[in-house]
GUSE-40577 format. One record per residue (C-alpha): residue number from 1; residue in one letter; chain; z, y, x. Coordinates in steps of 0.5 Angstrom, whole numbers. Layout:
(loti NUM; 'A'; 'A'; (Z; Y; X)) ...
// end
This chain:
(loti 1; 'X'; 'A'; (139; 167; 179)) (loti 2; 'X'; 'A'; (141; 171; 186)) (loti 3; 'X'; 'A'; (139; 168; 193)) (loti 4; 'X'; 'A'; (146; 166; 197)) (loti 5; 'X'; 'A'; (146; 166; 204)) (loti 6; 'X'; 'A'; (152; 165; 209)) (loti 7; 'X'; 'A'; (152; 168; 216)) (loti 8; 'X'; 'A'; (158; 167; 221)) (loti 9; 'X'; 'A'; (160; 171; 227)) (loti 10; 'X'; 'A'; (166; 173; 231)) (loti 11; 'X'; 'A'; (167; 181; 230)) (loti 12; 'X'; 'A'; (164; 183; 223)) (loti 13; 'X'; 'A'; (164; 191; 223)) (loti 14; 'X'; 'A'; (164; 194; 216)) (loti 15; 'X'; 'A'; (161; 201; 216)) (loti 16; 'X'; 'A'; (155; 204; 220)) (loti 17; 'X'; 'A'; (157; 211; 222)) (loti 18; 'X'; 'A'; (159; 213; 229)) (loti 19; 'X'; 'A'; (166; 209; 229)) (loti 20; 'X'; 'A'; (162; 202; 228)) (loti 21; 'X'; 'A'; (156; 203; 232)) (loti 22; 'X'; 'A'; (161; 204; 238)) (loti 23; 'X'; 'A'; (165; 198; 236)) (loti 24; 'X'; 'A'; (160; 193; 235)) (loti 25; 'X'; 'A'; (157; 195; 242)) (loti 26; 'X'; 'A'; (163; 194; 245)) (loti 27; 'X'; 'A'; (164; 188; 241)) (loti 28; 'X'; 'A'; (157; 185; 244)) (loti 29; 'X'; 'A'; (157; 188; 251)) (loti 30; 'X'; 'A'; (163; 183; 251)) (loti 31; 'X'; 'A'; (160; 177; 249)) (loti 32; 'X'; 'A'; (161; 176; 242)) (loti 33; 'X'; 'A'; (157; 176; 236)) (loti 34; 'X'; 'A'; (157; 182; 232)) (loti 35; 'X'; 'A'; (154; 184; 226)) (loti 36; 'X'; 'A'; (155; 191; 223)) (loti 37; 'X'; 'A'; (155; 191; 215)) (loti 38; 'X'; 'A'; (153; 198; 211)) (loti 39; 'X'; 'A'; (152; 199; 203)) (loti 40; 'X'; 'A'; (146; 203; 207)) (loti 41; 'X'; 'A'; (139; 202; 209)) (loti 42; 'X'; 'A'; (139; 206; 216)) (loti 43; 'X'; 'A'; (145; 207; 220)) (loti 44; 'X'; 'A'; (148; 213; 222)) (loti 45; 'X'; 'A'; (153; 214; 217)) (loti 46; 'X'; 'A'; (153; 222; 214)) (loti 47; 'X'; 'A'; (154; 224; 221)) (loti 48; 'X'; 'A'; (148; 221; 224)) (loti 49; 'X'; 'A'; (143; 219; 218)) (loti 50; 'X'; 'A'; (136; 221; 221)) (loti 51; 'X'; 'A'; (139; 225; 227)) (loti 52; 'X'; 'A'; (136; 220; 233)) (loti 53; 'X'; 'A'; (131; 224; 234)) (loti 54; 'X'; 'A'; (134; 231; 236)) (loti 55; 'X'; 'A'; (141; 228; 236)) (loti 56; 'X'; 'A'; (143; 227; 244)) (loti 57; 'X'; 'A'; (149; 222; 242)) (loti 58; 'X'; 'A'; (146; 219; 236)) (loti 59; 'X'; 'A'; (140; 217; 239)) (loti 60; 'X'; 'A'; (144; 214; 246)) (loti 61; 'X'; 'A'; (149; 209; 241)) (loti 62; 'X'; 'A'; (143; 206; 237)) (loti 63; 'X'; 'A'; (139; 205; 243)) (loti 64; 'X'; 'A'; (145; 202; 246)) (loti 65; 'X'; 'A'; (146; 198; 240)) (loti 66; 'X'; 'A'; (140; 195; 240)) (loti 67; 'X'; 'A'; (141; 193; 247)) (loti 68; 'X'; 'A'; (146; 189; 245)) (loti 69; 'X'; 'A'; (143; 185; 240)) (loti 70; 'X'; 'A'; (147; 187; 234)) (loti 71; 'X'; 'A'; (145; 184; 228)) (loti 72; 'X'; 'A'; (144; 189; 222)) (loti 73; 'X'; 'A'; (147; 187; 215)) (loti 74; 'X'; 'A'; (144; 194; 212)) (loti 75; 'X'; 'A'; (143; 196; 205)) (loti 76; 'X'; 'A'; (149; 191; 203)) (loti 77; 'X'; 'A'; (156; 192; 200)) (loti 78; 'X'; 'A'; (162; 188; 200)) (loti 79; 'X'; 'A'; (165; 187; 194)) (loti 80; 'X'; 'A'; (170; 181; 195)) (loti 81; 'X'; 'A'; (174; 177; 199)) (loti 82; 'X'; 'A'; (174; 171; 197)) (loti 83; 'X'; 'A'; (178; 167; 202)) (loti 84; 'X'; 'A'; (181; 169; 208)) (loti 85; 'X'; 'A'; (176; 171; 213)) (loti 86; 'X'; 'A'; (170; 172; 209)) (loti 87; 'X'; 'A'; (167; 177; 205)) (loti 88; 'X'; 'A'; (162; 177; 200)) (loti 89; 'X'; 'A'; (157; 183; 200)) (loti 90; 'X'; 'A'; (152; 184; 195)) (loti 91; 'X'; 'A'; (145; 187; 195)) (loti 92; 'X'; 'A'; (141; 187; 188)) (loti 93; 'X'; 'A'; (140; 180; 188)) (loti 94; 'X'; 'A'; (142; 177; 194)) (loti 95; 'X'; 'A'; (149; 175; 195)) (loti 96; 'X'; 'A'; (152; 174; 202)) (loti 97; 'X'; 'A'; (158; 170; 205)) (loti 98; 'X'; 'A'; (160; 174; 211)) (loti 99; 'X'; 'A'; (165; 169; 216)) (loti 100; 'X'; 'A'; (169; 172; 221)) (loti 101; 'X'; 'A'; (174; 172; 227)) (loti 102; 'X'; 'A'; (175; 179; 227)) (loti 103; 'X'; 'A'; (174; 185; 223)) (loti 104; 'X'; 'A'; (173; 192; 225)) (loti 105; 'X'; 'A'; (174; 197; 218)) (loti 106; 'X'; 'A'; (169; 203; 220)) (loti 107; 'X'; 'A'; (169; 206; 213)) (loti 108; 'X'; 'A'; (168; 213; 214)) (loti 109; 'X'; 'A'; (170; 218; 209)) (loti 110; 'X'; 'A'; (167; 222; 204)) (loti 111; 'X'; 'A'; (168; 229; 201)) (loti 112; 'X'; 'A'; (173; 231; 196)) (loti 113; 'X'; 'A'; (172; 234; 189)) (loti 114; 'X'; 'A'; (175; 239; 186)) (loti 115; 'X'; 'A'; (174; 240; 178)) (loti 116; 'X'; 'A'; (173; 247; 176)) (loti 117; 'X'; 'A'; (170; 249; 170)) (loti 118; 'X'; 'A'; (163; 249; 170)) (loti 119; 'X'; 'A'; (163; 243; 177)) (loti 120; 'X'; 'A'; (159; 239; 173)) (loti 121; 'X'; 'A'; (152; 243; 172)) (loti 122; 'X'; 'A'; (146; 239; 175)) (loti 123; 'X'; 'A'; (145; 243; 181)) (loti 124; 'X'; 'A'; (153; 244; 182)) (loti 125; 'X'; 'A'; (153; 238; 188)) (loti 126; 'X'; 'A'; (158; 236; 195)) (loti 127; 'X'; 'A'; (156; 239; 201)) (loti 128; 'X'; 'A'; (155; 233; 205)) (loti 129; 'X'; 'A'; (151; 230; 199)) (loti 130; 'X'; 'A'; (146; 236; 198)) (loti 131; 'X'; 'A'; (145; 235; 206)) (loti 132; 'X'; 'A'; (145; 228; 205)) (loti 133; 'X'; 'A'; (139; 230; 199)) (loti 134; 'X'; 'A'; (136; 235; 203)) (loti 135; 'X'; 'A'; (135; 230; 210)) (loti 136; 'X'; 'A'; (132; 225; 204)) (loti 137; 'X'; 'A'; (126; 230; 203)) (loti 138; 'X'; 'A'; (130; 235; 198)) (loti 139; 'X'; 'A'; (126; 240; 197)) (loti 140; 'X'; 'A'; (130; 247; 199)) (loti 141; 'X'; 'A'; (126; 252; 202)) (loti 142; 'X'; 'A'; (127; 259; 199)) (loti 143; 'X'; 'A'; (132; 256; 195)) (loti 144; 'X'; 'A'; (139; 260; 194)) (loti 145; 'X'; 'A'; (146; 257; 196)) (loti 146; 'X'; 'A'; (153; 259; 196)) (loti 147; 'X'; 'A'; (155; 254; 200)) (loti 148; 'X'; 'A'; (164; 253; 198)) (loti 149; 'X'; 'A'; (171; 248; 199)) (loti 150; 'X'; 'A'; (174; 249; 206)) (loti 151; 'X'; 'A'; (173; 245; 213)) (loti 152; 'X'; 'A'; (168; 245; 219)) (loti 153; 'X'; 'A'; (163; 241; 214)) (loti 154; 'X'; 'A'; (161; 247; 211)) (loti 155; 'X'; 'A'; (159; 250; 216)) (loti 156; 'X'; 'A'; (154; 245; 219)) (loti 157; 'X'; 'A'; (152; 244; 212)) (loti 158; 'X'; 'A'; (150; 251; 212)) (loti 159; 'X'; 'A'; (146; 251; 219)) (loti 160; 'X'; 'A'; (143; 244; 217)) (loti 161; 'X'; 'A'; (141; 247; 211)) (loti 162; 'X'; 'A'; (138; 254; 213)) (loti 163; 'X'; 'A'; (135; 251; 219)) (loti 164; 'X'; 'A'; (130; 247; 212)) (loti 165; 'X'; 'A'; (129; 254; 209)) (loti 166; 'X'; 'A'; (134; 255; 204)) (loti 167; 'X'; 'A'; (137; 263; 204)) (loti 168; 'X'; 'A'; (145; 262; 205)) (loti 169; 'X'; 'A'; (148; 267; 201)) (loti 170; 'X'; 'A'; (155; 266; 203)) (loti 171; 'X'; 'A'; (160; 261; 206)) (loti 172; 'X'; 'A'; (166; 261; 202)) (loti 173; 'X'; 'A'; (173; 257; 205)) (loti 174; 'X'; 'A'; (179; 257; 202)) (loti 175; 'X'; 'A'; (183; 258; 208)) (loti 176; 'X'; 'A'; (186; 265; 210)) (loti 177; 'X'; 'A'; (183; 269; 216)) (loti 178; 'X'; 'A'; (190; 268; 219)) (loti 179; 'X'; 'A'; (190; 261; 218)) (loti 180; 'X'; 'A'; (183; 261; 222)) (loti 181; 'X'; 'A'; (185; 265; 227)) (loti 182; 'X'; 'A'; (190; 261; 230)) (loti 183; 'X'; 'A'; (186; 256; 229)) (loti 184; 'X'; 'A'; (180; 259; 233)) (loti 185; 'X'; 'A'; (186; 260; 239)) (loti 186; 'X'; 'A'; (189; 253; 239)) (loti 187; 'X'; 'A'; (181; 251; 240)) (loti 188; 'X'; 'A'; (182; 253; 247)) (loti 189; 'X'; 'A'; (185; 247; 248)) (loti 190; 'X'; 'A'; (178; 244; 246)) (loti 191; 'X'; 'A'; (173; 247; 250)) (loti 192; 'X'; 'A'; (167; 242; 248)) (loti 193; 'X'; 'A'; (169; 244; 240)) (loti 194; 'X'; 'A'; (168; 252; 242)) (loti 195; 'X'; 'A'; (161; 249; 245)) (loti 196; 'X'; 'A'; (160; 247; 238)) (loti 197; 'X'; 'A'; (162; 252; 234)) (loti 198; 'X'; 'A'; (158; 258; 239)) (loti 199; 'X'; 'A'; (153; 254; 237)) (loti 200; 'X'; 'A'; (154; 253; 230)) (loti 201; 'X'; 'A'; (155; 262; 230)) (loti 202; 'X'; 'A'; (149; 263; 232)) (loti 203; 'X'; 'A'; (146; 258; 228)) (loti 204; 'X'; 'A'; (148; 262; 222)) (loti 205; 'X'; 'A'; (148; 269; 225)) (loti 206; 'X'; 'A'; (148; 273; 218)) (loti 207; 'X'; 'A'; (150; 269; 213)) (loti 208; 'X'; 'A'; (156; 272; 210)) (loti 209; 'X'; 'A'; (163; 268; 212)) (loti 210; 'X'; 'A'; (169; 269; 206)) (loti 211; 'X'; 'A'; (176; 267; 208)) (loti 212; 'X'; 'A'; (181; 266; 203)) (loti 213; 'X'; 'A'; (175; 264; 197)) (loti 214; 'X'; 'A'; (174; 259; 192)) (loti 215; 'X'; 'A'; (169; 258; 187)) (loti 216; 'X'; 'A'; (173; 260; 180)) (loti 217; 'X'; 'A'; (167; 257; 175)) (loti 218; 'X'; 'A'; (161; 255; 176)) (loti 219; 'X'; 'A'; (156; 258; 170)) (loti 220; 'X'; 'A'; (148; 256; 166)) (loti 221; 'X'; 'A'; (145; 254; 160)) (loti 222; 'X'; 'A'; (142; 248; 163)) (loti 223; 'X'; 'A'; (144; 248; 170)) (loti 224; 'X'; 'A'; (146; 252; 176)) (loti 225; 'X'; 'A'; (145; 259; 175)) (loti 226; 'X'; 'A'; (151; 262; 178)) (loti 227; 'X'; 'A'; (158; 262; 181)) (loti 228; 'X'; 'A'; (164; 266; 180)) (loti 229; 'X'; 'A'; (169; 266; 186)) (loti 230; 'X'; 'A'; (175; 269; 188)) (loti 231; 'X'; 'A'; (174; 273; 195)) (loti 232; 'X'; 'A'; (180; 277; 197)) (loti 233; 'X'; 'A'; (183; 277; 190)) (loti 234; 'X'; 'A'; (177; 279; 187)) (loti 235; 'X'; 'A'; (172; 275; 183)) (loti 236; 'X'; 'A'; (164; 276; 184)) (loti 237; 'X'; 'A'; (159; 273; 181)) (loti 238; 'X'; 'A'; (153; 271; 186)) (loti 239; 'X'; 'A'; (146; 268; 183)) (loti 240; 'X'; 'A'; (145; 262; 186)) (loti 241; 'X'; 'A'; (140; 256; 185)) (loti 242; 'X'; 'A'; (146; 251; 189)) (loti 243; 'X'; 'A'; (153; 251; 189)) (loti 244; 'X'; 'A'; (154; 246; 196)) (loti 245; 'X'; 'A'; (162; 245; 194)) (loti 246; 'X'; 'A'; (167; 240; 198)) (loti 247; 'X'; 'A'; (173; 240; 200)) (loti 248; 'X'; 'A'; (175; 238; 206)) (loti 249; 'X'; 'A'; (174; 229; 207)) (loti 250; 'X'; 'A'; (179; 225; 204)) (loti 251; 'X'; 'A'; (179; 218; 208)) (loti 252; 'X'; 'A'; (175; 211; 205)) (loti 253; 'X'; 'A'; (181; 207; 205)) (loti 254; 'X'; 'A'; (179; 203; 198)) (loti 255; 'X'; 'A'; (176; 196; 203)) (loti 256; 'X'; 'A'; (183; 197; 207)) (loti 257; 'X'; 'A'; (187; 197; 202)) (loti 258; 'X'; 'A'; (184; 191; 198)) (loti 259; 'X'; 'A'; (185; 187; 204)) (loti 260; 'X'; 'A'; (193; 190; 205)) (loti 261; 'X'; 'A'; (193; 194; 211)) (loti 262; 'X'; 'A'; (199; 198; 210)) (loti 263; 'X'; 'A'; (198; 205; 210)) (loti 264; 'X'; 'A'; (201; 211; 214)) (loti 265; 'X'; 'A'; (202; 217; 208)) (loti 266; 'X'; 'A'; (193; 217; 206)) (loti 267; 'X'; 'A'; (191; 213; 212)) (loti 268; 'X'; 'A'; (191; 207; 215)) (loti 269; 'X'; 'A'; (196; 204; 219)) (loti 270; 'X'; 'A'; (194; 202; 227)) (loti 271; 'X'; 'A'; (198; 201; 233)) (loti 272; 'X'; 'A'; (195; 202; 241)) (loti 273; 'X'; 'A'; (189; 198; 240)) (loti 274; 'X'; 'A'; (188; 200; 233)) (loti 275; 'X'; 'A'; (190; 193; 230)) (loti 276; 'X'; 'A'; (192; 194; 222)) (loti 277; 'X'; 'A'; (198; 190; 220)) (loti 278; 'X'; 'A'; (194; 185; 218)) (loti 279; 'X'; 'A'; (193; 179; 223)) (loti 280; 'X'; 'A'; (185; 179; 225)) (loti 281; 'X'; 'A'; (183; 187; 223)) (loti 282; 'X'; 'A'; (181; 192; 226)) (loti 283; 'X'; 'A'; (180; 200; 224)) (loti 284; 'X'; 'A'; (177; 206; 227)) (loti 285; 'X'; 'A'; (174; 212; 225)) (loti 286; 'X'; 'A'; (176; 217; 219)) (loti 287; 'X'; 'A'; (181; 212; 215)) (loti 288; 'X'; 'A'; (186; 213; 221)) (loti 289; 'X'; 'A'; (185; 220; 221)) (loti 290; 'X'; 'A'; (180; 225; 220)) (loti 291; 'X'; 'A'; (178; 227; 226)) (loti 292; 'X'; 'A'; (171; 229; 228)) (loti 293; 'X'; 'A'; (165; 224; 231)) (loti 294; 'X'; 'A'; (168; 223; 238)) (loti 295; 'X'; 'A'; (174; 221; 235)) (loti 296; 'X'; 'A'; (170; 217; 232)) (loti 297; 'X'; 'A'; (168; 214; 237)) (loti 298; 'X'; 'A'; (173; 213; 242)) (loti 299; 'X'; 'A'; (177; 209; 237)) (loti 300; 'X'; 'A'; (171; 205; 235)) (loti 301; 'X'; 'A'; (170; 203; 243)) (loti 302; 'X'; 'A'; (177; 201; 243)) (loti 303; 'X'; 'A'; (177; 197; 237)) (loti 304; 'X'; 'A'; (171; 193; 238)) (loti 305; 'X'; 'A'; (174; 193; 247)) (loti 306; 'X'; 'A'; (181; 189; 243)) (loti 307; 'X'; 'A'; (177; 186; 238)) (loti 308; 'X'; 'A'; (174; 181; 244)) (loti 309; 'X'; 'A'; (181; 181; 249)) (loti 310; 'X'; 'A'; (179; 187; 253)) (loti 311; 'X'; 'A'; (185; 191; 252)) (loti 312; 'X'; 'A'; (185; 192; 260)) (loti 313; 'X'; 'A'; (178; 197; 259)) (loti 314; 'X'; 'A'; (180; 199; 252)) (loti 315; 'X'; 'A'; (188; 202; 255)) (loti 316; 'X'; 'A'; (183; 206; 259)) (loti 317; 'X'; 'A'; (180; 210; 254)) (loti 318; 'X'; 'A'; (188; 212; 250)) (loti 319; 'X'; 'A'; (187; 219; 254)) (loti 320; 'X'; 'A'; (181; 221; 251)) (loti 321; 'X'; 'A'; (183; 218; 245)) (loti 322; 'X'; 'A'; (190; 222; 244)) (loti 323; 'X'; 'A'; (186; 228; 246)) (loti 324; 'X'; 'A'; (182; 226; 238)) (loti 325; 'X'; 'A'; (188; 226; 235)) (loti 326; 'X'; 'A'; (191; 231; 237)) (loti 327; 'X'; 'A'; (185; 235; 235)) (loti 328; 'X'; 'A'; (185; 231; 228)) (loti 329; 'X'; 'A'; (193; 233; 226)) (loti 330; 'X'; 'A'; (190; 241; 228)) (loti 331; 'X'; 'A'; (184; 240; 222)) (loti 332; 'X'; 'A'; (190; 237; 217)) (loti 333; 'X'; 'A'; (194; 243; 218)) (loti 334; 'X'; 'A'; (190; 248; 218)) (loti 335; 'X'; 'A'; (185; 246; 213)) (loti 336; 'X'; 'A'; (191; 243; 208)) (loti 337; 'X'; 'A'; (189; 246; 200)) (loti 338; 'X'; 'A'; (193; 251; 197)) (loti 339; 'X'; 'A'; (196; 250; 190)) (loti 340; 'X'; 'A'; (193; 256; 186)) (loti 341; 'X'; 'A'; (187; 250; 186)) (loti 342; 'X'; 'A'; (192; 245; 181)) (loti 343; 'X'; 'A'; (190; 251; 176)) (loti 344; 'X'; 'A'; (183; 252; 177)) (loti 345; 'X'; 'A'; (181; 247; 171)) (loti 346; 'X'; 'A'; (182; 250; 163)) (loti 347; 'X'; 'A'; (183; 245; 158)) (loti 348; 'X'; 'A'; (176; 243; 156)) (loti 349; 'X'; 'A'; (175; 241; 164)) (loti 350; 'X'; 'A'; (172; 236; 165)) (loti 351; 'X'; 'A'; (176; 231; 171)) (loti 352; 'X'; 'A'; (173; 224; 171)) (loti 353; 'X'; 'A'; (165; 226; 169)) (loti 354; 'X'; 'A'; (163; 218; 169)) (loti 355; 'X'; 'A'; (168; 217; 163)) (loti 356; 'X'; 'A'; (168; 224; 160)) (loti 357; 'X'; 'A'; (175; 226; 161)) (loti 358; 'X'; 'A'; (179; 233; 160)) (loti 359; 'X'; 'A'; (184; 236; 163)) (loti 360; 'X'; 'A'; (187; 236; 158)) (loti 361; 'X'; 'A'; (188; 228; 156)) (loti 362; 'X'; 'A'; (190; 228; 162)) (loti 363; 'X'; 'A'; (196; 232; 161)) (loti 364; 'X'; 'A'; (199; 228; 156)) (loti 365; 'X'; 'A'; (201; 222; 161)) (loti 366; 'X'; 'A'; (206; 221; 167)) (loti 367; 'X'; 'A'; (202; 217; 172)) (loti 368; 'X'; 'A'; (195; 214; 174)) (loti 369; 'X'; 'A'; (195; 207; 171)) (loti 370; 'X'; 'A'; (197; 210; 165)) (loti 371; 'X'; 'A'; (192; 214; 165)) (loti 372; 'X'; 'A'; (186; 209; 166)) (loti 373; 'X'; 'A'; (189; 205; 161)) (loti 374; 'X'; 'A'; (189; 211; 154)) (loti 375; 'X'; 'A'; (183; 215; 157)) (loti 376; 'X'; 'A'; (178; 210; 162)) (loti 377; 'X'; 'A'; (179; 215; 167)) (loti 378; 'X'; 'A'; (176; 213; 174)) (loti 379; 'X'; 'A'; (174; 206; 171)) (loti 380; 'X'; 'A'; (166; 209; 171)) (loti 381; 'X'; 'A'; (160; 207; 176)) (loti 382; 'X'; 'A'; (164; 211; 181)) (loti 383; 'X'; 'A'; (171; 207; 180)) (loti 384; 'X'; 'A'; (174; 214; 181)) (loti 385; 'X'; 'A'; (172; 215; 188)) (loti 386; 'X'; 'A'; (171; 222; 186)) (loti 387; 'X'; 'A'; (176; 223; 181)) (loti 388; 'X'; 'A'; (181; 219; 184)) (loti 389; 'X'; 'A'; (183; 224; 189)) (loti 390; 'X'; 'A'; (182; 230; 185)) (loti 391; 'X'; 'A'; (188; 226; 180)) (loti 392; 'X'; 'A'; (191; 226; 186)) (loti 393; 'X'; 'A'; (191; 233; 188)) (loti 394; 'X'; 'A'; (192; 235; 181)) (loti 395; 'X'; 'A'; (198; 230; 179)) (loti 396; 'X'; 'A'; (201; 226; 185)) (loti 397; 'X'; 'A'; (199; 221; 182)) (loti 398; 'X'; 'A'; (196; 215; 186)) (loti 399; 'X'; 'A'; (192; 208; 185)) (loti 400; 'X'; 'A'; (198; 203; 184)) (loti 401; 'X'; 'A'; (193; 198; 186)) (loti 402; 'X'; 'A'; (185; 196; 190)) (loti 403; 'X'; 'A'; (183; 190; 186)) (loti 404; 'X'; 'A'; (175; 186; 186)) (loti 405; 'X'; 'A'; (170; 188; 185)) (loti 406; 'X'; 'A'; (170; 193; 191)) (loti 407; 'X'; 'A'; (164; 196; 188)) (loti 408; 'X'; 'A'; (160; 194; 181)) (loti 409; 'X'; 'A'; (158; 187; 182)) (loti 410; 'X'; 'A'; (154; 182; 179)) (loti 411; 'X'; 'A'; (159; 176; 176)) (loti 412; 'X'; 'A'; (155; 171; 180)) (loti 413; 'X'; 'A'; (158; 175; 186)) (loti 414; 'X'; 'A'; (164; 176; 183)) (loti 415; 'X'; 'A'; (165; 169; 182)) (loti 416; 'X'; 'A'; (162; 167; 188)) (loti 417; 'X'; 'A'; (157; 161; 186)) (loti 418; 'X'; 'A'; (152; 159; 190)) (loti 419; 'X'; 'A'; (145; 156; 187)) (loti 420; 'X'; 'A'; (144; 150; 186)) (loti 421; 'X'; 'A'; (141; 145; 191)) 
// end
């Protein structure tokens, strides 16, 4: 039987990254007893996972955490509330009931997936989640990668990618050369972010940059051996050992939306202190707006400032979080899809890989409840958090609702049974 624990404190953090980290420091600086609550077994988040020792910043915020004596609930996941003001996370076979005052949402975001045909071969993978493999201790020297999808994501993949060994073939962004460019210009309004992307082009000087591609089908026997893209109305075949593939982020908002935060078009809805609309709840980071790390932070600071009554010091950081929003709102507008993606499946591409359903079957139904109760779409291990948005992009279609579990559970944790005494 699962061991059953019960833990107290006054800000509960869910999500290790950037946002969290900064929320819970501030939190504990305060006075408070925090703790940060993360499905992984380090903190960092995608962005920071194993970078404290070359990461300036990084390495900053976790000694700063560690300083303030936050405690640490990693390798754990939330999957249910079973009142108000408690959370049940699971770890294999270990159930905990997390009680708090407060609570800060720092969930982060994941990539996007786009299905196309070919999409599930092995050696087909996110770019971020190759990163992630590789940073794990993949072995990827001398192997070939076509790194493709759309967003700045790529081209960090792409450095951290070479810089491990692996031969970049091409950058393939879906964006057009003039999109770009006038995304290059309006950059002069943030001078730190020119300061990273002159790092990053030196970085990946001699990798060939496509604008306006995408990959059009992904092709092998028994894994990856090619991918055919569009690039400048034209198709190409490159040979490839990796297709490194996302499109852009979209936010975690699965957690928020469950508790009932009210939601501002994709992301959730926060006033100045970045109050959900739910009393006691908090949120910072990516599930507000896609904006990078020190957005990230900035608005972690401010949630975990307010979070404790400090909103004289949190009031102080509104300018530099303005400045985060703006580049935010610049990000989505410039790397918004094109339409030509919603015809990138054929009949027999498959949508939602755990249930094993095609584009086709989809087809037949009107929206997306309909279309989990005839086909299982997005009721597989991952709960369709990969085909949830791709239906989304694909149809319209939205989730009707977030109910537990959040994510696979056991029924002992679903129902919330502690052992007998």
């Amino acid at each position: 039987m699962s061991s059953h624990s019960q833990q107290h404190f006054d800000v509960l953090v869910i999500g290790g990254g950037p946002a969290g980290m900064a929320a819970a420091v501030r939190a504990s600086e305060g006075g408070a007893q925090v703790a940060i609550v993360d499905d992984n077994v380090a903190l960092g988040g995608q962005i920071w996972r194993g970078a404290e020792h070359h990461d300036r910043m990084a390495a900053s915020w976790r000694d700063r955490l560690k300083r303030a004596g936050v405690a640490l609930v990693c390798g754990m996941r939330v999957v249910d509330q079973p009142e108000a003001g408690v959370l049940l996370a699971q770890a294999n076979d270990e159930i905990s009931e997390l009680r708090y005052k407060h609570l800060v949402l720092a969930t982060g975001a994941r990539e996007r997936f786009l299905p196309f045909p070919g999409w599930t071969l092995p050696n087909v993978m996110g770019a971020g989640g190759l990163q992630a493999m590789v940073k794990a201790g993949l072995p990827i020297s001398g192997k070939r990668v076509v790194v493709a999808g759309s967003g700045p994501l790529l081209l960090a993949v792409a450095a951290h990618l070479r810089e491990q060994g692996a031969d970049v073939l091409m950058i393939c962004e879906q964006v057009p050369w003039s999109s770009l460019a006038a995304f290059g210009a309006a950059l002069a309004r943030f001078p730190e972010k020119i300061t990273q992307a002159l790092q990053l082009k030196k970085k990946l000087a001699g990798i060939p940059f496509a604008a306006g591609s995408w990959p059009i089908a992904a092709e092998g026997k028994k894994q990856l051996e090619s991918v055919t893209i569009s690039r400048a109305g034209k198709l190409e075949t490159v040979a490839c050992d990796y297709l490194a593939c996302g499109f852009h982020l979209i936010p975690n908002v699965e957690l928020p939306l469950f508790l009932g935060c009210a939601m501002s078009g994709d992301f959730v809805q926060v006033d100045d202190f970045q109050r959900t609309t739910v009393p006691g709840i908090f949120c910072a980071g990516e599930p507000t707006a896609i904006g990078g790390v020190e957005s990230a932070l900035v608005e972690g600071e401010i949630a975990g400032l307010a979070s404790v009554g400090n909103e004289r010091e949190a009031k102080r950081l509104f300018r530099q979080r303005g400045k985060g929003q703006r580049f935010a709102r610049l990000l989505e507008q410039t790397f918004r899809l094109r339409p030509e993606f919603k015809n990138l499946c054929n009949a027999e591409t498959l949508v939602c890989r755990c249930e094993d359903v095609t584009h086709s079957r989809l087809q037949r139904h009107t929206s997306w409840r309909e279309a989990k109760l005839h086909t299982r779409c997005g009721m597989g291990p991952c709960q369709g958090r990969v085909c949830g948005s791709a239906v989304e992009f694909l149809f319209g279609w939205k989730p009707d609702s977030v109910r537990p579990p959040i994510f696979p559970a056991t029924v002992e944790s679903l129902a919330g049974v502690a052992p007998a005494d």
